[in-house]
C-alpha positions, -999 to +999 in steps of 0.1 A: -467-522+169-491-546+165-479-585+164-477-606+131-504-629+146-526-603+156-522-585+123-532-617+105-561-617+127-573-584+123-572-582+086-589-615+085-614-604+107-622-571+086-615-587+052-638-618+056-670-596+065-658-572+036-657-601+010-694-609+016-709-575+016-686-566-013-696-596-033-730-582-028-729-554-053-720-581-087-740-603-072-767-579-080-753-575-115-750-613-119-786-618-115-797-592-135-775-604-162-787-648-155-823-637-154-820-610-184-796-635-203-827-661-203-850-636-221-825-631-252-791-622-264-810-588-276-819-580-234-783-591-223-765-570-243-792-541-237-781-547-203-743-543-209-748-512-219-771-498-195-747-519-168-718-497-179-732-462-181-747-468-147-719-483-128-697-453-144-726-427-125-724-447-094-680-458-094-678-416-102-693-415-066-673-440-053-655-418-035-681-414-007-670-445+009-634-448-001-629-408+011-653-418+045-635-447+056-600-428+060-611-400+074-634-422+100-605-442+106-580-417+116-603-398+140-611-432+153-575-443+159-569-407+177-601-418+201-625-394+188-653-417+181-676-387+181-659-370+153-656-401+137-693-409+134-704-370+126-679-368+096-697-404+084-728-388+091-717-356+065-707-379+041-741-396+040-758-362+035-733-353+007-742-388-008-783-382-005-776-344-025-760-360-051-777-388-054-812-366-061-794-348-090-776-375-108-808-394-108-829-366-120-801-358-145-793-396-155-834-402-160-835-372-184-802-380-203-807-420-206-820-419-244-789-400-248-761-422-228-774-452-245-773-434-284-738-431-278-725-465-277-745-468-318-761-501-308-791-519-330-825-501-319-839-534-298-810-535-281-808-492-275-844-497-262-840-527-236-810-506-226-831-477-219-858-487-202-835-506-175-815-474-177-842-451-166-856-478-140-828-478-123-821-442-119-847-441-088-823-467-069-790-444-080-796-418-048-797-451-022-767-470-040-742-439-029-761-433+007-752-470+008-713-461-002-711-434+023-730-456+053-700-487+042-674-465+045-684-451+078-688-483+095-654-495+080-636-466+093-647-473+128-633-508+119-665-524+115-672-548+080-696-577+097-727-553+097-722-542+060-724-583+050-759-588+073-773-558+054-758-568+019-769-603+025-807-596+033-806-572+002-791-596-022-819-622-011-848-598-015-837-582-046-836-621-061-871-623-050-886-593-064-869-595-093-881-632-098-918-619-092-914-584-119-893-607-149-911-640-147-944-634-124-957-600-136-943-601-169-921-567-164-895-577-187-859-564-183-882-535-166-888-556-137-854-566-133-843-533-125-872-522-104-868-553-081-833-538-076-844-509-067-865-518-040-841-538-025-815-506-029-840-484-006-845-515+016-808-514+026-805-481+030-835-478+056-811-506+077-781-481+076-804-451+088-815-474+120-780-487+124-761-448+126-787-432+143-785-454+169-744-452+168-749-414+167-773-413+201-749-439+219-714-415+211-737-381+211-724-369+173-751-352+152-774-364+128-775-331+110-756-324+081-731-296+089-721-273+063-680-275+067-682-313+075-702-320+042-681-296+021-645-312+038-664-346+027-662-334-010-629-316-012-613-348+004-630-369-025-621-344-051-589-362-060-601-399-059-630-386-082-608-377-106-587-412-105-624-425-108-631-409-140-599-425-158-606-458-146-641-451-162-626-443-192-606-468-197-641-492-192-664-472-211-644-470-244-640-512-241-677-509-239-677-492-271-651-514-289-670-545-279-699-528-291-685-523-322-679-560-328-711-576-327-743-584-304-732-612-294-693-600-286-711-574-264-731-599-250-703-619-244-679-589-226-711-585-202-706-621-190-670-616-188-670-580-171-694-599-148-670-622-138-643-593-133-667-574-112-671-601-092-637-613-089-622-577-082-648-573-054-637-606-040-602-593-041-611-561-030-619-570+007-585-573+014-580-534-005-604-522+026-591-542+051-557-524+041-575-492+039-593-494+073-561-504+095-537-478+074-560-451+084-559-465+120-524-466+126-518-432+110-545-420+134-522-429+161-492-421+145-478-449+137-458-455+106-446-485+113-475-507+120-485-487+084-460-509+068-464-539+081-500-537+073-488-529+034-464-559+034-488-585+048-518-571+024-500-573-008-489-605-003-521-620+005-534-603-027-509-619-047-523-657-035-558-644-031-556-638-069-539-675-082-570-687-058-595-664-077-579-673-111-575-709-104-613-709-100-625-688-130-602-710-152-620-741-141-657-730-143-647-710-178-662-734-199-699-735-178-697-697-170-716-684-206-742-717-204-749-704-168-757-671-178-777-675-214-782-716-212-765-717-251-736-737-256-727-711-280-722-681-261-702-708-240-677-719-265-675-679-277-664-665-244-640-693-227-608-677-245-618-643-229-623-661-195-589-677-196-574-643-203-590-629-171-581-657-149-545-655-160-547-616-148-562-623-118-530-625-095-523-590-113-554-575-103-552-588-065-519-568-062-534-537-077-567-540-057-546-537-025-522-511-034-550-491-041-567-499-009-535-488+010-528-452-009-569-444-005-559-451+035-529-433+036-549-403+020-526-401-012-555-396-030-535-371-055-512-394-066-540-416-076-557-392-094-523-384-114-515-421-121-551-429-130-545-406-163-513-422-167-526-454-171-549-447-196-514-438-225-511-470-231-545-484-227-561-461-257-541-470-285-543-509-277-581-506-280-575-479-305-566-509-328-589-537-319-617-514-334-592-510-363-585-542-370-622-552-359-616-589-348-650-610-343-660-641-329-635-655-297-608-636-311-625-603-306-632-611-274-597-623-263-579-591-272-606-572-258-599-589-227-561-586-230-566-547-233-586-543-205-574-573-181-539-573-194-528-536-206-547-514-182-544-535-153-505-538-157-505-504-161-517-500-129-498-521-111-462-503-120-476-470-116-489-480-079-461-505-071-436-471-082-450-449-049-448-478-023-413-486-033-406-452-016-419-438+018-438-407+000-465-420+001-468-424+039-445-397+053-466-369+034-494-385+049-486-386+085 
């Protein structure tokens, strides 16, 4: 088993790369949403909803890294680095196939998602046009996922943050040149990310063909490793769809409030996304070393590597909400430059900070279970959680709140509810050795 020093060291040195390369992805979303918040309230809150039907396409997929990373792991731990890379290598394929459908299918349906959340008709067609835009990126975001998740499972998170750096920094470039330069509107916004999407994904083709040539795997897809790719995700898809449930419907009820209340839950589902990515890297740090030491066999080291990650979580999270409490009352003059929007979202901000230590636990059991492979039990829980989530937004839209208010018990549905919810449904299965021995 490994030592408590060497443990700390080893998470540190896969959750540290992990932070930055996961910060990437809102980082992305936090541009979009400073540069789009500068051209109007009426683009911003176009962009909340375009933001949630496409991150709902793309966290169905999710699955192609958090199903990769596991199963890379384990065959890595049992010193079958060949095996390892190949079954990464399937999962990329599997991510390219889908990828090309749900983009053709999302361009065609966009009109459609966007109808459904019964916003004004400026604010339906900014939502659109960055809608459809961004469907030609939506085939590189999950190649991305499944290219991440290899190169975790083979315990590797430093090259994800060069390549998530580099593409943060050109995608802020372009999208400076399409918005302000060129003119392009929100349209620009989600073109520059785009390119910047493709760019990243031409890195992680150089990077695993070389890895494939070096351990002599195969760069073609094989038919049983790309199928065993999306029977082992089958499960966590599932869990995905409840948790995008549970976002989509708050969506909708913020929708329901006003303009500027949706505008204002895209600012403060911004600073979640960021904050839960944050948090996050010590979820695949968890997930990466479980998988190890259940690749060798070794329940034990498992454990410890559960004990040590949910504490960290817990602290990581005051630190996180310690931070968000004291930037709340700059955070909406960041984003739109009006004082207004500032003083209407601070409540909802305090609300999320509060959660955050919450949300750091959760984040990490979540990481451990996807290494473990208890991917059922997720899937189970994740419709669980959603019993007591529906009626609390059930009767915000009921009572239809406006203003701060709205926004604060939006936030306590969401950030308070649904997130709790989580936490004793995951915090249950650890408290037993289920979730390990049937694993093993």
């Amino acid at each position: 088993m490994t030592a408590p020093s060497t443990l700390n060291r080893d998470i540190l040195g896969l959750a540290l790369p992990a932070l930055g390369a996961l910060i990437a992805e809102p980082l992305f979303l936090m541009l979009d949403s400073a540069m789009i918040g500068h051209l109007g309230t009426v683009p911003l809150a176009g962009l909340g909803i375009a933001g949630a039907v496409l991150q709902t396409i793309v966290g169905l997929m999710v699955f192609l890294a958090y199903s990769t990373t596991p199963a890379v792991a384990r065959k890595f731990g049992a010193g079958d680095t060949r095996s390892a890379v190949s079954v990464g290598i399937d999962g990329m394929w599997l991510a390219l196939g889908l990828g090309a459908i749900l983009a053709t299918a999302g361009y065609l349906t966009a009109p459609w998602f966007v109808s459904l959340f019964n916003a004004p008709a400026d604010v339906a067609e900014q939502a659109t046009t960055y809608l459809g835009i961004s469907m030609g990126g939506l085939p590189a975001m999950l190649i991305v996922f499944a290219a991440t998740g290899l190169l975790r499972g083979l315990q590797n998170t430093m090259t994800p943050l060069w390549i998530a750096g580099i593409g943060f920094g050109a995608n802020a470039l372009l999208n400076y040149v399409f918005i302000y330069v060129l003119d392009w509107g929100i349209g620009g916004s989600a073109a520059g990310t785009v390119a910047a999407q493709w760019g990243m994904v031409g890195a992680y083709v150089l990077i695993v063909t070389r890895l494939a040539r070096q351990h002599e795997a195969r760069l073609r897809p094989q038919r049983e490793g790309v199928a065993g790719n999306a029977r082992s995700g089958g499960w966590l898809l599932l869990r995905t769809v409840s948790l995008r449930v549970a976002l989509l419907l708050t969506v909708a009820v913020a929708t329901s409030l006003g303009t500027d209340e949706l505008a204002g839950w895209q600012i403060a589902f911004t600073m979640f996304s960021t904050a839960a990515f944050a948090l996050d890297a010590l979820a695949i740090a968890a997930q990466a070393l479980i998988g190890l030491a259940l690749g060798k066999n070794d329940p034990r080291q498992a454990r410890l590597v559960l004990r040590r990650t949910l504490a960290w979580g817990a602290w990581f999270g005051v630190i996180v909400g310690i931070i968000i409490a004291a930037l709340s009352g700059v955070i909406g003059f960041v984003f739109t430059g009006s004082a207004e929007v500032a003083a209407l979202i601070l409540p909802a901000l305090i609300v999320l900070a509060i959660a955050q230590p919450v949300c750091g636990m959760v984040f990490v059991l979540d990481g451990v279970l996807m290494g473990a492979g208890d991917a059922k039990y997720l899937a189970i829980v994740g419709l669980l959680n959603l019993v007591p989530t529906l009626p609390a937004l059930w009767l915000v839209a009921a009572l239809h709140p406006t203003g701060s208010w709205g926004l604060v018990w939006v936030a306590v549905c969401f950030f308070g509810v649904y997130m709790l919810a989580r936490l004793v449904t995951l915090g249950a299965r650890i408290r037993t050795d289920e979730w390990i021995d049937s694993n093993i």
